[in-house]
N, CA, C and O of each residue as an XYZ file, in Angstrom:
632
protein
N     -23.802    -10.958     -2.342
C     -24.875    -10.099     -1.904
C     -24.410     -8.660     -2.053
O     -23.345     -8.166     -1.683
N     -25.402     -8.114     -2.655
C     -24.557     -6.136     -3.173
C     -25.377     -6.038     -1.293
O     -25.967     -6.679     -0.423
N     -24.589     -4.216     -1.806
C     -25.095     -3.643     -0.388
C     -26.138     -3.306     -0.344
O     -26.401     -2.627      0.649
N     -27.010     -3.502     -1.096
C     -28.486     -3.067     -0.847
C     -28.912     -4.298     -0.838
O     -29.420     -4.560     -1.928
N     -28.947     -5.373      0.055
C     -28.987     -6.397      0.035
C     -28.245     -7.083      1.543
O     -28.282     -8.246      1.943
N     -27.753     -6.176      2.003
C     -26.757     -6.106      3.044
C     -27.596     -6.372      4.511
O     -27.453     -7.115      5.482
N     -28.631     -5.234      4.049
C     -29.030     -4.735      5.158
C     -30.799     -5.290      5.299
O     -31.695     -4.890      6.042
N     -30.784     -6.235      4.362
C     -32.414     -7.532      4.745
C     -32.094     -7.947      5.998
O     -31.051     -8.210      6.597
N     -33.269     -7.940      6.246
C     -33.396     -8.700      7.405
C     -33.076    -10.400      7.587
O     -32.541    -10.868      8.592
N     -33.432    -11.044      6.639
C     -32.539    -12.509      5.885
C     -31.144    -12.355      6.732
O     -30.737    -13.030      7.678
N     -30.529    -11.188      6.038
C     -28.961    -11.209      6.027
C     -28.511    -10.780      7.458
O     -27.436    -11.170      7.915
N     -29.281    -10.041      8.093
C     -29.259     -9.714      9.765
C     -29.488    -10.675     10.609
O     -28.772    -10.785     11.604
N     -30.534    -11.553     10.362
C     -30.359    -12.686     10.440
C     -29.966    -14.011     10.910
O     -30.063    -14.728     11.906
N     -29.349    -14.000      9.422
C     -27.919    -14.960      9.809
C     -26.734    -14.640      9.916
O     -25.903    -15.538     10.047
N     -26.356    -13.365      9.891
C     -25.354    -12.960     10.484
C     -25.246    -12.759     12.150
O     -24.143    -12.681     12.690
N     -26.476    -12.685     12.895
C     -27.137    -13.284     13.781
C     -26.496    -14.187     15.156
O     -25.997    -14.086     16.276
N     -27.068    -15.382     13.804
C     -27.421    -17.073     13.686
C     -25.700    -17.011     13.989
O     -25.206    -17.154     15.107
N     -24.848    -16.738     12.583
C     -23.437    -17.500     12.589
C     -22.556    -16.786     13.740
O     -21.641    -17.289     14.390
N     -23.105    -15.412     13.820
C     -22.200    -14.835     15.192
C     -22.392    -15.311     16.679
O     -21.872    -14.992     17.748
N     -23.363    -16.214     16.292
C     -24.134    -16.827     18.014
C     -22.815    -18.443     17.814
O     -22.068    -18.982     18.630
N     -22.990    -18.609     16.897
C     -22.472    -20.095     16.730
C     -21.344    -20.138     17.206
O     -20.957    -20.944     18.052
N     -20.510    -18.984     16.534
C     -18.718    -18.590     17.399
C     -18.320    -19.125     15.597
O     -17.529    -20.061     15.481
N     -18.869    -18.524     14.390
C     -17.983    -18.972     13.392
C     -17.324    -17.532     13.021
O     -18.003    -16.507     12.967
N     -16.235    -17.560     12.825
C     -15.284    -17.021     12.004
C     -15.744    -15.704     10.941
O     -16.574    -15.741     10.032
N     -14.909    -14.563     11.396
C     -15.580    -13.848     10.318
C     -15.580    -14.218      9.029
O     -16.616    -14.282      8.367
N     -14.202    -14.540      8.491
C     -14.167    -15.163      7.391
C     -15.233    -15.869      6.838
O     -15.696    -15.560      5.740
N     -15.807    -17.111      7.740
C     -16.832    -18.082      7.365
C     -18.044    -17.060      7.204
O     -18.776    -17.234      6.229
N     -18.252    -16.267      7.860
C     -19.549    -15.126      8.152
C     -19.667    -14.342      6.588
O     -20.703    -14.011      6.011
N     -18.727    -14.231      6.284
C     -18.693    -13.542      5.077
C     -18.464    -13.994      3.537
O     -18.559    -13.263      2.551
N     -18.089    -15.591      3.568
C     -18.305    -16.153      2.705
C     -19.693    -16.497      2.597
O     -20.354    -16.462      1.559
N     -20.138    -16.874      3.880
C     -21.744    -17.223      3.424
C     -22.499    -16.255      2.998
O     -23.419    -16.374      2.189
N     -22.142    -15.276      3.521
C     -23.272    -14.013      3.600
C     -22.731    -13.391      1.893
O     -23.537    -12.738      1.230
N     -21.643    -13.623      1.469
C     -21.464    -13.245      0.498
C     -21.089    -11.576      0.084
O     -21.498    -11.027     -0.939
N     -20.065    -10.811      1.319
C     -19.367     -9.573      1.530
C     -18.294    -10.128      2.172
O     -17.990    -11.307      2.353
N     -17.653     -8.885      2.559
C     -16.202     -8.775      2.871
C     -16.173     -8.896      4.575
O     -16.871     -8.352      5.430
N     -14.993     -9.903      4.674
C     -14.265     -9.620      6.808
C     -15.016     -8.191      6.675
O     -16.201     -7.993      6.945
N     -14.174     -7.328      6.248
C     -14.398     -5.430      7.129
C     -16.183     -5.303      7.240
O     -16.650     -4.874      8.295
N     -17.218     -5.738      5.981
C     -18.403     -5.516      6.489
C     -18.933     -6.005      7.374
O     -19.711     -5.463      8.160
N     -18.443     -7.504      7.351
C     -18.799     -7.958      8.443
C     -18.500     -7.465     10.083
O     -19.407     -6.984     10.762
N     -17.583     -7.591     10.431
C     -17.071     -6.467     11.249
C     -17.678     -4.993     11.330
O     -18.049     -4.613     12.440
N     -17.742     -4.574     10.797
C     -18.168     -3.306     10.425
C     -19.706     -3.140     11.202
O     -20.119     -2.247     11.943
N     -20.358     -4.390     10.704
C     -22.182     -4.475     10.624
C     -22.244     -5.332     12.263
O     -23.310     -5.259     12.875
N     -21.412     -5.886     12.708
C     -21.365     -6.485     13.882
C     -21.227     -5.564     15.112
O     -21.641     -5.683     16.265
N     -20.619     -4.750     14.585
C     -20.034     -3.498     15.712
C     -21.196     -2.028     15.884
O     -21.379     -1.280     16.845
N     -21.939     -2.060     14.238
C     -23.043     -1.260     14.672
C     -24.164     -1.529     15.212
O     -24.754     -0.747     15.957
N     -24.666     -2.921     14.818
C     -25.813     -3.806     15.821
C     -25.580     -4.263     16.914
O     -26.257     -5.058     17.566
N     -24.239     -3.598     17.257
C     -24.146     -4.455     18.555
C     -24.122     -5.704     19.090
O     -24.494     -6.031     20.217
N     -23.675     -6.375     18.246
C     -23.440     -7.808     18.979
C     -21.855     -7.948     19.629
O     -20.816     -7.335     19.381
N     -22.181     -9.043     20.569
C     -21.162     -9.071     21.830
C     -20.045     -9.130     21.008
O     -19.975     -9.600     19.872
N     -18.937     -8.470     21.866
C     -17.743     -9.046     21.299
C     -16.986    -10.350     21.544
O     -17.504    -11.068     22.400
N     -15.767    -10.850     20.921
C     -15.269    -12.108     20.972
C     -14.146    -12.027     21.802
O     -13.696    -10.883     21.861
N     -13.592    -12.796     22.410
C     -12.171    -12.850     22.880
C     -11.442    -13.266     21.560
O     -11.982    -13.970     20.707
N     -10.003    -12.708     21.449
C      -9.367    -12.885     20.296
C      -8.969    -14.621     19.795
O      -8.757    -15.516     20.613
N      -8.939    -14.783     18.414
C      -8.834    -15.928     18.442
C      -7.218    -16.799     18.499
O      -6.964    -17.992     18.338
N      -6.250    -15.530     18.820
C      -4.828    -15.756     18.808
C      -5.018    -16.109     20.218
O      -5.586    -15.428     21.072
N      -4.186    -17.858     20.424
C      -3.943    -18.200     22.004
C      -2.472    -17.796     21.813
O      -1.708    -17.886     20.852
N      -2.350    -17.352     22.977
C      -0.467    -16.977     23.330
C      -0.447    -18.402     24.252
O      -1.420    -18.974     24.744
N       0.775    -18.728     24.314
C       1.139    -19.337     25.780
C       1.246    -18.919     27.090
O       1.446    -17.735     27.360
N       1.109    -19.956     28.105
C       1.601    -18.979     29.495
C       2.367    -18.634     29.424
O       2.306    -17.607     30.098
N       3.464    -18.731     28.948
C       4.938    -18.151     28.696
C       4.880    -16.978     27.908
O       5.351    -15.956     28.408
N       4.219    -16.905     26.361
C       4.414    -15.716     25.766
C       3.903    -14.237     26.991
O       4.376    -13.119     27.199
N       2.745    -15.002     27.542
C       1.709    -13.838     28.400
C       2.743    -13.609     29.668
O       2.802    -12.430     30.015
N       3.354    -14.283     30.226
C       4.060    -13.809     30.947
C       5.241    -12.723     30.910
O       5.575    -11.888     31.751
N       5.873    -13.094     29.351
C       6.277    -12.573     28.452
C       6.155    -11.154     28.457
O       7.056    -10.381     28.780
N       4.975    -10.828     28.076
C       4.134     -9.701     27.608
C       3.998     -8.598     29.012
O       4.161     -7.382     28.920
N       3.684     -9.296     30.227
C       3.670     -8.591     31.624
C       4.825     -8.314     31.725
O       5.160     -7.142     31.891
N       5.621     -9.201     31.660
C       6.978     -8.722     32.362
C       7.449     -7.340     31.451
O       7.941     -6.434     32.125
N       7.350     -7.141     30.157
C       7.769     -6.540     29.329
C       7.505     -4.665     29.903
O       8.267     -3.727     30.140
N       6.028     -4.866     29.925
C       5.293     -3.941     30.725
C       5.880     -3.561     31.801
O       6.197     -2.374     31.721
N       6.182     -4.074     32.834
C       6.434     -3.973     34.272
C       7.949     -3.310     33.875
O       8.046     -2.115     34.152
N       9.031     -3.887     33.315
C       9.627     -3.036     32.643
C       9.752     -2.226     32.243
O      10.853     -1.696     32.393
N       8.775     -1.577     31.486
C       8.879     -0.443     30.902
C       8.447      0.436     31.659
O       8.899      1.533     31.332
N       7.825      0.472     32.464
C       6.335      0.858     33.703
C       8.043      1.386     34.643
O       8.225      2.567     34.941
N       9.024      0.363     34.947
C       9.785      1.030     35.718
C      11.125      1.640     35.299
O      12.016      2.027     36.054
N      11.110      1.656     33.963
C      12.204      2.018     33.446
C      11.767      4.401     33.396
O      12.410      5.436     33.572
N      10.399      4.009     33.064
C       9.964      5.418     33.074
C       9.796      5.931     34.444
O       9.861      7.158     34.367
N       9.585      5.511     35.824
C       9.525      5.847     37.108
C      11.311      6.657     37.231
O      11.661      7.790     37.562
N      12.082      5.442     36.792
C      13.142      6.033     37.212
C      13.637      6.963     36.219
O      14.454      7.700     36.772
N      13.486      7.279     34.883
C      13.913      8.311     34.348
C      12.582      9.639     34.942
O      12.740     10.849     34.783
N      11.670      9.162     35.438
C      11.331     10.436     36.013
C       9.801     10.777     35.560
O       9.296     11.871     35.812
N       9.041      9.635     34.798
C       8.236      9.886     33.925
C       7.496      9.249     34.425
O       7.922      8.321     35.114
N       5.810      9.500     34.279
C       4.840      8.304     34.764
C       4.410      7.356     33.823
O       4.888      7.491     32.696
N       3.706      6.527     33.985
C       3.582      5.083     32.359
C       2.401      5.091     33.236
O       2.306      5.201     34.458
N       1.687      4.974     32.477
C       1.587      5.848     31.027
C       1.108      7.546     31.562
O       0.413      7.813     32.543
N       1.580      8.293     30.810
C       1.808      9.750     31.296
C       0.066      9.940     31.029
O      -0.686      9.475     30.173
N      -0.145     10.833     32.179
C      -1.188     11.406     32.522
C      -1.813     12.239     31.290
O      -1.011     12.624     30.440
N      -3.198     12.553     31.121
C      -3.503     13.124     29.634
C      -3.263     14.516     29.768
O      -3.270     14.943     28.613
N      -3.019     15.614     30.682
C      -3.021     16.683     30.873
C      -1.540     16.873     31.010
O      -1.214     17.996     31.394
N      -0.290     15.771     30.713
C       0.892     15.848     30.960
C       1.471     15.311     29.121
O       2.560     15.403     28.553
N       0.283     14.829     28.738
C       1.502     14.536     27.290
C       2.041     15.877     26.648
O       1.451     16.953     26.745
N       3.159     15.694     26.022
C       3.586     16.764     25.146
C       2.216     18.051     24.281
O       1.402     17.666     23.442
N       2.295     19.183     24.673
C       1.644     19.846     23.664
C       2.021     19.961     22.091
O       3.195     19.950     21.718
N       0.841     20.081     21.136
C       1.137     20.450     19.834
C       2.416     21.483     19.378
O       2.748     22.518     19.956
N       2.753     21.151     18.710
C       3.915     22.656     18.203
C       3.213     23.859     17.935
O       2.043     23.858     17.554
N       3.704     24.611     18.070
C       3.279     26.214     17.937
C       3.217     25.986     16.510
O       3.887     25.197     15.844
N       2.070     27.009     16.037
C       1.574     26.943     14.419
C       3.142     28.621     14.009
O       3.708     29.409     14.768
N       3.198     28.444     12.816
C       4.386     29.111     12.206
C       3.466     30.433     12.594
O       2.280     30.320     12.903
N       4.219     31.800     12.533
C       3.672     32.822     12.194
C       3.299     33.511     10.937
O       4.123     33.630     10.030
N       2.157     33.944     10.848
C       1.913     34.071      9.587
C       2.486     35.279      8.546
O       2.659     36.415      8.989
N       2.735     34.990      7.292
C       3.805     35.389      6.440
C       2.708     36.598      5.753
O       1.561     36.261      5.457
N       3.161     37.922      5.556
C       2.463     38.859      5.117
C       3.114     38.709      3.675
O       4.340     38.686      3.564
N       2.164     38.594      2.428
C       2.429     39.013      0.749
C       3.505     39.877      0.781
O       3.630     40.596      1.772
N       4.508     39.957     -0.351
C       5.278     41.401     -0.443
C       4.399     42.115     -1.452
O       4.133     41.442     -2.448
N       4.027     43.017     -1.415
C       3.468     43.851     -2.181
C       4.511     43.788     -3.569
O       5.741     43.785     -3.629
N       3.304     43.730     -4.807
C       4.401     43.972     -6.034
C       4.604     45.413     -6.300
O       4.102     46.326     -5.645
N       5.474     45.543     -7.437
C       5.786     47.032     -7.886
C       6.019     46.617     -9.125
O       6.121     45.556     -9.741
N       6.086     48.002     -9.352
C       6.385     47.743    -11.215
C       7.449     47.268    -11.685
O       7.645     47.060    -12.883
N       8.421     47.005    -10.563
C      10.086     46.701    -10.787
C       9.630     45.349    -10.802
O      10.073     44.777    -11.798
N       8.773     44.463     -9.943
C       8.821     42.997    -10.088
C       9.054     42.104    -11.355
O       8.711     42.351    -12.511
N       9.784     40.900    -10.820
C      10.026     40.298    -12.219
C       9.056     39.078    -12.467
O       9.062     38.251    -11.556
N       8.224     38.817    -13.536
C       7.668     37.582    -13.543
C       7.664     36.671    -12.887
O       8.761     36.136    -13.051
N       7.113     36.141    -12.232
C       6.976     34.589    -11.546
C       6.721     33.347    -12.254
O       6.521     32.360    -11.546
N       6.683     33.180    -13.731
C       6.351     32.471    -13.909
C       7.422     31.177    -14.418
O       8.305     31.241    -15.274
N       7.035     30.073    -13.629
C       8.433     29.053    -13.682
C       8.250     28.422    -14.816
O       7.358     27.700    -15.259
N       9.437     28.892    -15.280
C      10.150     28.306    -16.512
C      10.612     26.833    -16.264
O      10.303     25.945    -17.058
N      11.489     26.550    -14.949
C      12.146     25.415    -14.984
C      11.837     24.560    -13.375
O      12.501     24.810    -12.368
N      10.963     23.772    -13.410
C      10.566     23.336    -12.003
C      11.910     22.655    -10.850
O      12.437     21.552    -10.992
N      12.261     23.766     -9.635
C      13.689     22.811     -9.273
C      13.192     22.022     -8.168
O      11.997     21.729     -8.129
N      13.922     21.685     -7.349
C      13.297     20.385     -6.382
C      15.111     19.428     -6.192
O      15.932     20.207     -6.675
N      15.479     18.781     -5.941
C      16.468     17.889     -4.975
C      17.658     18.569     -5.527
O      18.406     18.025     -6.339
N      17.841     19.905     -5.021
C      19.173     20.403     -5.475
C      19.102     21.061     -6.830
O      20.046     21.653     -7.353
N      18.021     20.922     -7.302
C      18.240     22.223     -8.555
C      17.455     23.173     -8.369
O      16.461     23.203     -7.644
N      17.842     23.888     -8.954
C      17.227     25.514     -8.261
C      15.756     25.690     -9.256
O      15.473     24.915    -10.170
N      15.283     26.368     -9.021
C      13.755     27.358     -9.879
C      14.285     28.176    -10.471
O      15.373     28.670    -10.172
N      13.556     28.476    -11.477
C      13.972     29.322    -12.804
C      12.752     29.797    -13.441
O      11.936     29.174    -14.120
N      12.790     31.215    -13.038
C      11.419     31.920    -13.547
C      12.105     32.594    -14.733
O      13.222     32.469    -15.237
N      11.227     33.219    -14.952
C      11.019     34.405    -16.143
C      11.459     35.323    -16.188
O      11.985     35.580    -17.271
N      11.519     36.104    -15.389
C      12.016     37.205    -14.593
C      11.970     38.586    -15.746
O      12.760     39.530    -15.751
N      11.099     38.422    -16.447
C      10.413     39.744    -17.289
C       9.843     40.820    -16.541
O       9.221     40.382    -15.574
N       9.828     41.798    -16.610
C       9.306     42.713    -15.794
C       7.531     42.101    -15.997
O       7.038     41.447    -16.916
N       7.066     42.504    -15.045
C       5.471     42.084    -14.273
C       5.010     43.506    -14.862
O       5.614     44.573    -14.970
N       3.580     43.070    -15.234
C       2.316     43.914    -15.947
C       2.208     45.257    -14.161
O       2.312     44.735    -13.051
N       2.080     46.244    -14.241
C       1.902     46.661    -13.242
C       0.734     45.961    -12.256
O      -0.338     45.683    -12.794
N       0.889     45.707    -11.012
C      -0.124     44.912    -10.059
C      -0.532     44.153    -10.193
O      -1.564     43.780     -9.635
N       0.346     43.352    -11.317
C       0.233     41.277    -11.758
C       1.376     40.598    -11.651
O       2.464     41.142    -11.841
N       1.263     39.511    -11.378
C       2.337     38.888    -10.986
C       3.142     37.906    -12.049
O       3.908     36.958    -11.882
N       2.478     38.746    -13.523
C       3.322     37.600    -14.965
C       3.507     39.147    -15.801
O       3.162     40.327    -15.743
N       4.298     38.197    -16.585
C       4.689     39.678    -17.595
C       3.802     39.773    -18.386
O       2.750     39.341    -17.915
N       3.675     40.316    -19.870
C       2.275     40.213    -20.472
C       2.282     39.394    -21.325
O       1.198     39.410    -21.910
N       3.126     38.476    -21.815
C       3.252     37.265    -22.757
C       2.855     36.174    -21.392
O       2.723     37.252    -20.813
N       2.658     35.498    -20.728
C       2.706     34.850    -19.641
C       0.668     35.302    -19.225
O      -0.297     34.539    -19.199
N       0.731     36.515    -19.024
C      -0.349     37.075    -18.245
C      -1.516     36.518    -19.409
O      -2.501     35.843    -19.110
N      -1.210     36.902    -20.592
C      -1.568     36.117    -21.697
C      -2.139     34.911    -22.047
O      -3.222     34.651    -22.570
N      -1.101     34.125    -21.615
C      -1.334     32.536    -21.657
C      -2.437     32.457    -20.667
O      -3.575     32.153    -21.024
N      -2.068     32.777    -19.177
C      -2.774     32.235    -18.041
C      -3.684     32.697    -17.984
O      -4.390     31.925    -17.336
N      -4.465     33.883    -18.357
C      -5.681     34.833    -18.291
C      -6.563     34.214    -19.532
O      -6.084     34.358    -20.657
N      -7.605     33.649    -19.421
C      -8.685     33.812    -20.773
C      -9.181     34.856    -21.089
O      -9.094     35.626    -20.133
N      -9.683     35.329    -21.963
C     -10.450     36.355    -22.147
C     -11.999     36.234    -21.610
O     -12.358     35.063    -21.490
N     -12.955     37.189    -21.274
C     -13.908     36.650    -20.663
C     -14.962     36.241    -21.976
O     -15.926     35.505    -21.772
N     -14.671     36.790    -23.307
C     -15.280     35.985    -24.419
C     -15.056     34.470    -24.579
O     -15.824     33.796    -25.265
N     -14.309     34.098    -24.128
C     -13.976     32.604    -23.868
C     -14.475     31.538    -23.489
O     -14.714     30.434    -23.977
N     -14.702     32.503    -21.677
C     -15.320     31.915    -20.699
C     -17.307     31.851    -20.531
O     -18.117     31.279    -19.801
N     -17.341     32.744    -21.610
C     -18.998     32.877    -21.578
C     -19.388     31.610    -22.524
O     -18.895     31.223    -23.583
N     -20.428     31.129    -21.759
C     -21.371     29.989    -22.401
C     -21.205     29.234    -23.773
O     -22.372     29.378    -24.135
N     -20.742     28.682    -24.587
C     -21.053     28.814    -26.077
C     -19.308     29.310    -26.412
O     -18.811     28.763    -27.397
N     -18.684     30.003    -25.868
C     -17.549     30.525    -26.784
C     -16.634     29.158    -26.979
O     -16.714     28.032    -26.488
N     -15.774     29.742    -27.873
C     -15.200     28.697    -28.367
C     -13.887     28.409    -27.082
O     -13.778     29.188    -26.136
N     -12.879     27.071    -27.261
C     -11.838     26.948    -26.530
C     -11.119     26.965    -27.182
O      -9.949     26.867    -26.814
């Protein structure tokens, strides 16, 4: 069934019908002919009830599982902490960096343009040609990267 096809009333349906029955998303979605996630997906926006999970633990694992909690619940009392920490007590965000002002170029600047890309221990390797006054490539470079605006108009050639 495509997705425009999803959403018939047929297919609402019996998706319905099989979610009343207690079958399986899996089974829900072979019949219906889409995926577990739509199904899921389309169950959760119409609102139908939810399921208890279909994983049984043992009394033992579940006891398991409390005790684990209760543990941890007092392992944080005594280092000093509440479990689970209050929402007005979790850690704040990091401070954002301060922001970095451009260096102004000059006519002394040397090209920027990387010659040799570095990265895990090798260094960057520009050009280091003197810069067009108040550009940041020399003029062989400024060249390459700049089109002409005959270029860029409608119709010109590439």
């Amino acid at each position: 069934m495509s997705g425009a096809e999803w959403a018939t009333e047929h297919a609402l349906a019996l998706l319905r019908k099989l979610w009343g029955e207690g079958k399986s998303v899996r089974e829900i979605a072979q019949q219906i002919g889409v995926s577990r996630g739509a199904v899921v997906a389309k169950v959760h926006r119409i609102g139908l009830p939810g399921r208890p999970s279909p994983i049984q633990r043992s009394p033992e694992a579940q006891a398991a599982r409390a005790s684990e909690r209760l543990r941890r619940a007092a392992v944080a009392r005594v280092m000093g902490e509440q479990w689970p920490r209050a929402r007005d007590q979790r850690p704040s965000l990091p401070k954002p960096l301060p922001a970095v002002e451009p260096v102004p170029r000059g006519k002394s600047e040397p090209c920027c343009w990387v010659m040799v890309e570095g990265g895990r221990g090798k260094p960057w390797l520009y050009c280091d040609a003197p810069s067009l006054p108040g550009k940041p490539l020399c003029a062989v470079h400024h060249a390459r990267a700049i089109k002409p605006r005959e270029l860029l108009v409608k119709g010109g050639s590439r």
